[in-house]
C-alpha positions in Angstrom: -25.9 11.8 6.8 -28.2 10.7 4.1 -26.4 7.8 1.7 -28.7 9.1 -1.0 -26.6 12.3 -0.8 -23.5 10.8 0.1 -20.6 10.9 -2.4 -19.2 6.7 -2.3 -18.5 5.5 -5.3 -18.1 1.6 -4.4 -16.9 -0.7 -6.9 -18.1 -4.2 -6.7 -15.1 -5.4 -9.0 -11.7 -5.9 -7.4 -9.1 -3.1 -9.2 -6.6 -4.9 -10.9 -3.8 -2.7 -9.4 -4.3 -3.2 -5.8 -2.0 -6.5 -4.5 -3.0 -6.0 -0.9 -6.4 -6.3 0.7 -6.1 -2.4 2.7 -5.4 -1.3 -1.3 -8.1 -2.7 -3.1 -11.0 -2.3 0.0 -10.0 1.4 0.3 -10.9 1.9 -3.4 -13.7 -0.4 -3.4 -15.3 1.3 -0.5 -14.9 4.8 -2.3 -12.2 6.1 0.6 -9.6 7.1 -2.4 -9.8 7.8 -5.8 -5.5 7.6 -7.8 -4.2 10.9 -9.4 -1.3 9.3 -10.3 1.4 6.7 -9.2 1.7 6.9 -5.5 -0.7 9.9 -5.9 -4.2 9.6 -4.0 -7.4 12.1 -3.6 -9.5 11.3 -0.6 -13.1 11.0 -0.1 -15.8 12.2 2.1 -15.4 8.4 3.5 -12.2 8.4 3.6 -11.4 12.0 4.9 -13.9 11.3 8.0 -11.6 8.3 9.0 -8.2 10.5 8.7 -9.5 13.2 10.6 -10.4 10.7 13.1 -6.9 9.5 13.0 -5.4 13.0 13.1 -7.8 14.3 16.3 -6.1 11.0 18.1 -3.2 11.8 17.9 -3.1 15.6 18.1 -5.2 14.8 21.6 -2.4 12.7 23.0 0.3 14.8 21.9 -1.6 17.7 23.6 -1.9 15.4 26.6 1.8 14.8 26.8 2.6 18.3 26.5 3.7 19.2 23.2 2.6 22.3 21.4 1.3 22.1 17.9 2.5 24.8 14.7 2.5 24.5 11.2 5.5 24.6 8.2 5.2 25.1 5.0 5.9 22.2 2.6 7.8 24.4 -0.1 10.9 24.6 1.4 14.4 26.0 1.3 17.6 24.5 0.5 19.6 26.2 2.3 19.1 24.5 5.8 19.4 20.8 4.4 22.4 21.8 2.4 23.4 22.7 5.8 22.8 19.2 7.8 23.8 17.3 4.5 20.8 15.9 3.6 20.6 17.8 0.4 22.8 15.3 -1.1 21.8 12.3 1.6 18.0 11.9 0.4 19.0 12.1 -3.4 16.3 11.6 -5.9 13.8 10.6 -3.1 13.5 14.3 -2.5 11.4 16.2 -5.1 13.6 19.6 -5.8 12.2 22.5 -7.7 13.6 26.2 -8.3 11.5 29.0 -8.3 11.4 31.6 -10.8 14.5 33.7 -9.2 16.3 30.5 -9.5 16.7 29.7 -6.3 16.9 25.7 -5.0 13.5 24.6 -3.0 12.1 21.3 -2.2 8.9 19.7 -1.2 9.4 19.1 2.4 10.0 15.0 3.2 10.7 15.5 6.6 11.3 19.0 9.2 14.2 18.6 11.4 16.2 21.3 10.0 12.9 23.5 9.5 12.2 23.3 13.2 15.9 23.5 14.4 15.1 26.7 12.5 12.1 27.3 14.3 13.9 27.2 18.1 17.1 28.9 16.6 15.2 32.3 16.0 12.3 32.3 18.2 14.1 30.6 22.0 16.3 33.2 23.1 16.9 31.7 27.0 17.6 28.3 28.1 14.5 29.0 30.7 12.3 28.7 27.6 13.5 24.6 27.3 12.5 21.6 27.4 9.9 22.2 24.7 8.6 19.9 22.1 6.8 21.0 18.9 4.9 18.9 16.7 2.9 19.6 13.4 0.5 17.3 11.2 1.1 18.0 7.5 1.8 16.8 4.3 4.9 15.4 3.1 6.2 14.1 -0.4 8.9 11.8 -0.9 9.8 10.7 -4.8 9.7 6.8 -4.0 11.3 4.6 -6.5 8.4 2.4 -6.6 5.1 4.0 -4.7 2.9 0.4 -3.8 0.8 -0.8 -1.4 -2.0 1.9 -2.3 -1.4 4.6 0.7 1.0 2.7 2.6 4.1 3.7 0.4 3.2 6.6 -1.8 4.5 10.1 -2.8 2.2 12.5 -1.2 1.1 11.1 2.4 0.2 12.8 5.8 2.4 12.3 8.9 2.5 13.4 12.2 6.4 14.7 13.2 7.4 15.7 16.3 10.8 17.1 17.8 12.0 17.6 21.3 14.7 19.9 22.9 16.3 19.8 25.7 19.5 21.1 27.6 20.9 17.6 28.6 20.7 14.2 27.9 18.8 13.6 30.9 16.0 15.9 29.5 16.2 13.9 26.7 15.5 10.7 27.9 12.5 12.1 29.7 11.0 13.9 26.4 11.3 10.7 24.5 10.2 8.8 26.9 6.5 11.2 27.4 6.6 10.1 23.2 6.8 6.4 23.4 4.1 6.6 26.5 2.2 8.8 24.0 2.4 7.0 20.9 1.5 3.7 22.7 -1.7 5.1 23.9 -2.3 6.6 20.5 -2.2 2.8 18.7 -3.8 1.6 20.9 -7.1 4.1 20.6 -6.8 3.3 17.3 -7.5 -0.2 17.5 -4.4 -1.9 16.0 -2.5 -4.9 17.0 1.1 -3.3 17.0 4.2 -4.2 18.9 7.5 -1.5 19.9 10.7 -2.7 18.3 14.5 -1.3 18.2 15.3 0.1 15.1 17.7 1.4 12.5 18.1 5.2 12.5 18.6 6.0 8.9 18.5 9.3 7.5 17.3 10.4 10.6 20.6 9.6 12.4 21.0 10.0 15.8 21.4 7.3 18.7 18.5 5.3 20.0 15.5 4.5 17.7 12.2 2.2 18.0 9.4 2.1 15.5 6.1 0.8 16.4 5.1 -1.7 14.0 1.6 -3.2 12.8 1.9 -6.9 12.6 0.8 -8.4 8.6 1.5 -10.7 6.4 1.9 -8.1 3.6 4.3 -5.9 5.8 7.6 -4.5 4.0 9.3 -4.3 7.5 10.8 -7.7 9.2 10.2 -8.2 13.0 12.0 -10.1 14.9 11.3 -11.1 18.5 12.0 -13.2 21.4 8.7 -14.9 23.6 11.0 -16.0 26.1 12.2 -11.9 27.4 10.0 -9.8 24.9 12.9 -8.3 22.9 11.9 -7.0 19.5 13.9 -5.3 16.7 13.8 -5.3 12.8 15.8 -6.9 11.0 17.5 -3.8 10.2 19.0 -3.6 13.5 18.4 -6.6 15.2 21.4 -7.8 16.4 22.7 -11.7 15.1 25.1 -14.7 17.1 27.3 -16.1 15.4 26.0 -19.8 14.3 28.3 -22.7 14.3 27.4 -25.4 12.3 29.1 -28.7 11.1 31.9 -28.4 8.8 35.0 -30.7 7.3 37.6 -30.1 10.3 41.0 -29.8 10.1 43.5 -27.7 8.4 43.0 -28.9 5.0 45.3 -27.7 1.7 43.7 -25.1 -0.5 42.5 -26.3 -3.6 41.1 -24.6 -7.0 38.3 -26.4 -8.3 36.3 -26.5 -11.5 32.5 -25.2 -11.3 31.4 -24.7 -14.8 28.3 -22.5 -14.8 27.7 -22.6 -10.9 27.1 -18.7 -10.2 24.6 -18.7 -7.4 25.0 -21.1 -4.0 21.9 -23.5 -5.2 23.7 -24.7 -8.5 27.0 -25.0 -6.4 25.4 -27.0 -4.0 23.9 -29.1 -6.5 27.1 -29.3 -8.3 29.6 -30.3 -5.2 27.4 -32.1 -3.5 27.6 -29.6 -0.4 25.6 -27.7 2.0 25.1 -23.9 1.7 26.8 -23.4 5.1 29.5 -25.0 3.7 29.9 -21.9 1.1 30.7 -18.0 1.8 29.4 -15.9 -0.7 31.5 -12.1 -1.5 29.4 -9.4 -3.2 30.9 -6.6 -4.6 28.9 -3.2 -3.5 29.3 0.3 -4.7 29.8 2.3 -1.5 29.7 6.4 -2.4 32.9 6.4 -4.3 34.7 3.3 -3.7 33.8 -0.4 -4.4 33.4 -2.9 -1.1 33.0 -6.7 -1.0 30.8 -7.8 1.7 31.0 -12.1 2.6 28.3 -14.4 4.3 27.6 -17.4 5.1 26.2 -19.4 1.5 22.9 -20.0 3.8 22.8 -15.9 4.6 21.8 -12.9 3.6 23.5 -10.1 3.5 22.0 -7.2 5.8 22.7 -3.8 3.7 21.0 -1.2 6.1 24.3 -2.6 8.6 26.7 -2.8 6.2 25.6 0.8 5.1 26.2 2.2 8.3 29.6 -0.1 9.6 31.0 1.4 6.1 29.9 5.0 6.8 27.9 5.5 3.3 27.1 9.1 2.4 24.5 8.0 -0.3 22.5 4.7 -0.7 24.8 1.4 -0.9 24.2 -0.3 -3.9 25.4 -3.4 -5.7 28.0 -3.0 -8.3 27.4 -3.6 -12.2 28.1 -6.6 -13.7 30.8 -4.8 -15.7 32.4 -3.6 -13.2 32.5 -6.7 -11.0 34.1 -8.3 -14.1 36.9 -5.7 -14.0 37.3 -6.1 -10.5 37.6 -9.8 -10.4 38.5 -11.1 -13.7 35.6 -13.1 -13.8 31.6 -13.2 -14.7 29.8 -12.4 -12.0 28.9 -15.5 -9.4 32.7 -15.9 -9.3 33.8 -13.1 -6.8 36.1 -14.9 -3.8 38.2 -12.8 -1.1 41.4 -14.4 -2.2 44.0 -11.4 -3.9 40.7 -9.4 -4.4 42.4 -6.2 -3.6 39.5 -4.3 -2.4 38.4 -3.2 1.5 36.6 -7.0 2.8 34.0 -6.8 4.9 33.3 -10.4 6.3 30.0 -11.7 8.9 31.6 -12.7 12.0 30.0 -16.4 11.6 32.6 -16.6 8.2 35.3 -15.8 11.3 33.7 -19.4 12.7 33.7 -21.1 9.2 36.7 -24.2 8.2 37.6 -25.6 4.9 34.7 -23.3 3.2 34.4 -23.0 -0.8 34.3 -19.4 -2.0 34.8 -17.9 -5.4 38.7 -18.2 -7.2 37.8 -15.0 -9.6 37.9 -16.6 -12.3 35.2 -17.6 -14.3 34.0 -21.3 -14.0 36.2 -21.7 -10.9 36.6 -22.1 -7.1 38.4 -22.8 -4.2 37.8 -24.9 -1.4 39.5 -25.8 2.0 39.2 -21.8 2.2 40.3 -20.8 6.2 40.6 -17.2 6.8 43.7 -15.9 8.4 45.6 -18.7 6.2 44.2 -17.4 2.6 42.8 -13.9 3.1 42.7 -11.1 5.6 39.5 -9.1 5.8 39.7 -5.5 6.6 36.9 -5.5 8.8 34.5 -8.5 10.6 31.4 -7.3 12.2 27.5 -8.6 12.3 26.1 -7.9 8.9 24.1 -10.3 7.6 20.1 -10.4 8.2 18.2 -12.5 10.8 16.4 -15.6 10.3 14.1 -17.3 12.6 16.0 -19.5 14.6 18.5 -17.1 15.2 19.8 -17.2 19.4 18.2 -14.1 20.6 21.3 -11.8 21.2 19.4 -10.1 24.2 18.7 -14.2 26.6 20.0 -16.5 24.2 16.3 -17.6 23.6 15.2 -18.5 19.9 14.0 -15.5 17.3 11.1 -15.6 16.0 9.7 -13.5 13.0 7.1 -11.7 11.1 6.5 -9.0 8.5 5.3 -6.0 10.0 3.8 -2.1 8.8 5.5 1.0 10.6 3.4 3.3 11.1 5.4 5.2 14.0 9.0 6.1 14.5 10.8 7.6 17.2 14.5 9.0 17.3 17.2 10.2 20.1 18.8 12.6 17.2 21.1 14.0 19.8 23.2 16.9 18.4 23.1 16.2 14.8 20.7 18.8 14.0 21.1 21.5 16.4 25.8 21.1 15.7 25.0 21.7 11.9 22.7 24.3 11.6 23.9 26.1 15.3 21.3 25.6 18.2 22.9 26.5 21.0 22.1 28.1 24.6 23.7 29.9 27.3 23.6 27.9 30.6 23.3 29.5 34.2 26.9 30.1 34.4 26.8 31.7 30.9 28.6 28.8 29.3 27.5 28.1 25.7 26.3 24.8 25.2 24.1 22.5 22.4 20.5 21.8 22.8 19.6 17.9 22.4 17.0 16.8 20.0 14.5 13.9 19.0 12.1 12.9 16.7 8.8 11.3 16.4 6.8 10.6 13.7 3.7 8.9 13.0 2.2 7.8 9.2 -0.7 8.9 9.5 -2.2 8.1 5.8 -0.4 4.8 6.6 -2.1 4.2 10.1 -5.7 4.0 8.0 -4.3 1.3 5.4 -2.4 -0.4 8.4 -6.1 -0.6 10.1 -8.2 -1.8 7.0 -5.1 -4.7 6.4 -5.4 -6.0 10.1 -9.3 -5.4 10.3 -11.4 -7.2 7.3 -13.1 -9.7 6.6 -14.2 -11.6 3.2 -17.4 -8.6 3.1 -15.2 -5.6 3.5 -13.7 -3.2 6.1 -14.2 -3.6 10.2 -13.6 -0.8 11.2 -12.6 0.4 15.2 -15.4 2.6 16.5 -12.8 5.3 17.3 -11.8 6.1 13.6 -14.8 5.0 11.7 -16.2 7.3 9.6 -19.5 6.6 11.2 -20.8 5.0 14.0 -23.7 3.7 12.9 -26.2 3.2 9.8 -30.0 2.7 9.9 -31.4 1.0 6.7 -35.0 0.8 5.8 -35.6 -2.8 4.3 -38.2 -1.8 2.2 -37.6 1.7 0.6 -40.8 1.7 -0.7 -42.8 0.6 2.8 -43.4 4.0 4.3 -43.9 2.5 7.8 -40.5 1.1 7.2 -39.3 4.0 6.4 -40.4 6.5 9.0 -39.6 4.5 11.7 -36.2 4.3 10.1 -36.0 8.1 9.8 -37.1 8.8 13.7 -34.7 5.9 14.7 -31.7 8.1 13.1 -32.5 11.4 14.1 -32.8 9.9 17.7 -29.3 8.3 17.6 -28.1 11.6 15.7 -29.8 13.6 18.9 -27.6 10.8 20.9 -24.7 11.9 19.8 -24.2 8.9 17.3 -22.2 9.6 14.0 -25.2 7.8 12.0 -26.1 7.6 8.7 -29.6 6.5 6.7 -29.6 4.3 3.9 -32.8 6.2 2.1 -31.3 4.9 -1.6 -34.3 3.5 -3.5 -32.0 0.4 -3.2 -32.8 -3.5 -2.7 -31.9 -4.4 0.8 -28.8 -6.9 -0.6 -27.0 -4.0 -1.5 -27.3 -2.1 1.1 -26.4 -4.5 3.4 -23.6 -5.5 1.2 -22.5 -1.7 1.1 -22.3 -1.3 4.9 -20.3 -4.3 5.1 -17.8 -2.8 2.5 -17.7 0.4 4.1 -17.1 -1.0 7.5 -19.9 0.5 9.7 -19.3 -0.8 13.1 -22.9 -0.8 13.7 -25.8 -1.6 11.3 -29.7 -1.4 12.7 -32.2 -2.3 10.2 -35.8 -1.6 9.6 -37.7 -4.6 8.2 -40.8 -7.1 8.1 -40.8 -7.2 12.0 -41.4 -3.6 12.7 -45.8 -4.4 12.8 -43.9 -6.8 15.8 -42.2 -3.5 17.5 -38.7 -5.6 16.4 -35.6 -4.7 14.5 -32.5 -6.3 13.5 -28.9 -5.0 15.1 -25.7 -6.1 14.0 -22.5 -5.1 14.9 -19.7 -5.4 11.6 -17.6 -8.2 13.7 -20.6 -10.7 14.7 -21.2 -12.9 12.5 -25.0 -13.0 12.3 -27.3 -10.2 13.4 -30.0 -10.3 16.3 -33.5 -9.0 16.5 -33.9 -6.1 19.9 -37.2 -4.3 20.3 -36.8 -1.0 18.5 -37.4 0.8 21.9 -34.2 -0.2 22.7 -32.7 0.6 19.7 -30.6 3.8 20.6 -29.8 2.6 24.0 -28.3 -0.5 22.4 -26.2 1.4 19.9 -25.1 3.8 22.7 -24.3 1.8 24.6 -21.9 -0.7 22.4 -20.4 3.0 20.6 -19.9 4.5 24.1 -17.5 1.0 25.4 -15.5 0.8 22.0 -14.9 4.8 21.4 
């Protein structure tokens, strides 16, 4: 491809509304252009690197046996309404009627569509296991799209679902997926590590995503060196920390805390330590209001206490109003103490002695606080978030942590599909039974950003052979040199002869910026054309070295071969 011909409009300023480095390289290399918030077009640059991404991982589904079809993104109510998920994804969904007046949506995610699929197109149980996948767009209405392409509106995504007549089948199906997607992350050059994981809309029983280690991540990690276990910090599970406390079965005593609300200005104010505090939020939870208690030093984990309180919709904290109603007081005064509302306290407050929570009542609190003595709650479980420190639960070990990308999810749904909308089978004997499903789905859109964040440099993208959008680039030095420039031209159309993705830089260009453009665009291999040609010389550089180093230009396509042909 000729870059005098090439549509890449590169920006040499940084755009003030990218905050992370995948965000503002993608625009500045002219991969995406915004339509609007969370909205993005894609360029020829661009498009070459997610088709590259795509043909991945359609080969290595293909490879693990999983046939490929294609749904419509306008889709009917009917069969969310009939799994519940009309109501469960709320205004993340975008929902339209069309002009009979009928209810439709923009499809986020296919599990009832393809339960649909098997339900009128598999008529024997000889026809399973089978597992169907598509690549296609889907559109969520996110409350805040950020992150350029990693969370957005309109995004491409690889989702796959299995069937099977047991849970045996099931096992093996999902286990074919996580060899698959493995192999799939890894052609695509990232740094990415499997962790247990919340199920979530999804539902279902087991769950891991596959997660791209970075700083700028919206997903915690947390892992164990000592035995390798790895979870978010969704799901990953916490022990109970003692600490040191006042022991002893001291009287409970109301105190005065004038404007203490949060756990720093009661520290400051008592002269305590945060462990020595429980904090009780109050949480709307569908229709009913919940208080949830941790440790002063915690957080509170909502994704758990969502589930452990069986939430239809999103759990959400109360309004100040009606915390005020609840507990007589302004808000940083909530206690457990004659709250009169379902308690659902961190099994480390279980642990806790002569603790200070709130009295509600403004301006006040009480300490020398032991439960059983001074409050009941309804329910202790694990619901507070993981730190680094934390015992791992899996060999006692310590947790470590780190911020993380998903780009790839995987689900043991189970029944939950095929027992709402009906997916059944008749057995050998003739026995009607309920075919067992999971899910897999890869961000596709996401897995490009998630490879530009981990692979840059101060000069622009790196990118992995496999998925760049070409291999190579020959630039003339001198675009006004015609020697320069013809050997240039027979250099490309021998590495295009080879088989080489390669493009020409034949701009009337100096050579700073087109050296300064390949770096931005993230060529991994550069050959150029300059002052040492009379020599028979020219100058290679791969993106990732640091400097480049002169080769004779009779070895110039073997060289590029050869280093394309080890890192495809």
């Amino acid at each position: 491809m000729r870059m005098s011909n090439l549509l890449m409009p590169t920006l040499r300023e940084v755009p003030a509304e990218a905050e992370i480095a995948s965000h503002r390289l993608m625009l500045r290399a002219g991969l995406i252009r915004k339509l609007a918030a969370g909205i993005y077009s894609y360029l020829p640059l661009g498009l070459r690197t997610l088709k590259k991404v795509e043909n991945i991982v359609r080969e290595e589904m293909d490879k693990a046996g999983a046939q490929e079809l294609l749904m419509s993104a306008l889709l009917p109510a009917e069969a969310y309404q009939a799994s519940g998920r009309w109501d469960v994804f709320g205004p993340s969904m975008f929902k339209l009627k069309d002009r009979g007046d009928r209810d439709f949506c923009l499809g986020p995610t296919h599990e009832e569509l393809f339960t649909q699929c098997v339900i009128d197109n598999v008529k024997s149980y000889k026809e399973y296991p089978m597992t169907l996948y598509q690549i296609q767009t889907k559109y969520r209405d996110e409350g805040r799209p950020r992150f350029g392409v990693i969370r957005s509106r309109e995004f491409v995504m690889k989702d796959a679902y299995s069937f099977d007549l047991d849970q045996k089948g099931l096992d093996e199906s999902y286990q074919k997926m996580y060899d698959a997607y493995n192999r799939i992350f890894t052609r695509l050059g990232l740094d990415f590590t499997v962790v247990d994981a919340d199920s979530g809309a999804m539902g279902g029983s087991g769950s891991q995503e596959f997660m791209v280690k970075s700083p700028v991540g919206e997903d915690g990690i947390a892992y164990c060196d000592d035995c390798g276990y790895a979870a978010n910090y969704e799901k990953c599970e916490c022990i109970p920390q003692e600490v040191d406390q006042i022991e002893g079965d001291l009287p409970l005593e109301k105190i005065e805390t004038p404007n203490a609300h949060t756990i720093d200005e009661l520290v400051e104010s008592l002269g305590m330590q945060a462990h020595n505090f429980a904090k009780t939020i109050i949480y709307k939870a569908d229709d009913k209001y919940i208080a949830a208690m941790v440790r002063g030093d915690r957080d509170v984990n909502e994704v758990k206490l969502k589930n452990l309180v069986g939430c239809r919709d999103d759990l959400e904290l109360a309004e100040p109003a009606v915390v005020r109603d609840i507990t007589n007081a302004q808000v940083g005064f909530a206690g457990p103490i004659n709250l009169g509302i379902p308690i659902y306290a961190d099994k480390e407050v279980e642990l806790m002695k002569n603790f200070v929570v709130g009295a509600n009542e403004t301006d006040m609190h009480y300490k020398n606080v032991n439960m059983d003595r001074d409050f009941t709650p309804d329910v202790v479980a694990d619901i507070r978030v993981v730190v680094t420190g934390d015992k791992c639960p899996k060999c006692g070990g310590t947790i470590k942590s780190e911020q993380g990308i998903e780009v790839g999810h995987i689900f043991k749904l189970g029944t939950k599909y095929s027992d709402a909308l009906g997916l059944k089978y008749l057995d050998e004997s003739g026995k009607q039974q309920t075919v067992i499903m999971g899910c897999y789905g890869i961000g596709v859109t996401r897995c490009v950003a998630a490879a530009v964040e981990q692979l840059h440099d101060d000069n622009g993208i790196i990118w992995p052979v496999s998925i760049a959008p070409y291999q190579a680039i020959v630039v003339p030095a001198n675009y006004k040199d015609e020697e320069q420039v013809n050997a240039a031209e027979k250099l490309y159309n021998e590495l295009t002869e080879a088989g080489i993705e390669t493009l020409i830089d034949d701009r009337a260009e100096r050579a700073g910026v087109k050296f300064k453009d390949a770096d931005l665009i993230g060529i991994p291999v550069r050959v150029v054309v300059g002052k040492k040609l009379s020599e028979g010389i020219v100058e290679y550089k791969e993106r990732a070295m640091e400097s480049a180093v002169d080769i004779p230009l009779s070895d110039a396509v073997a060289k590029v071969t050869e280093f394309i042909k080890a890192n495809i």
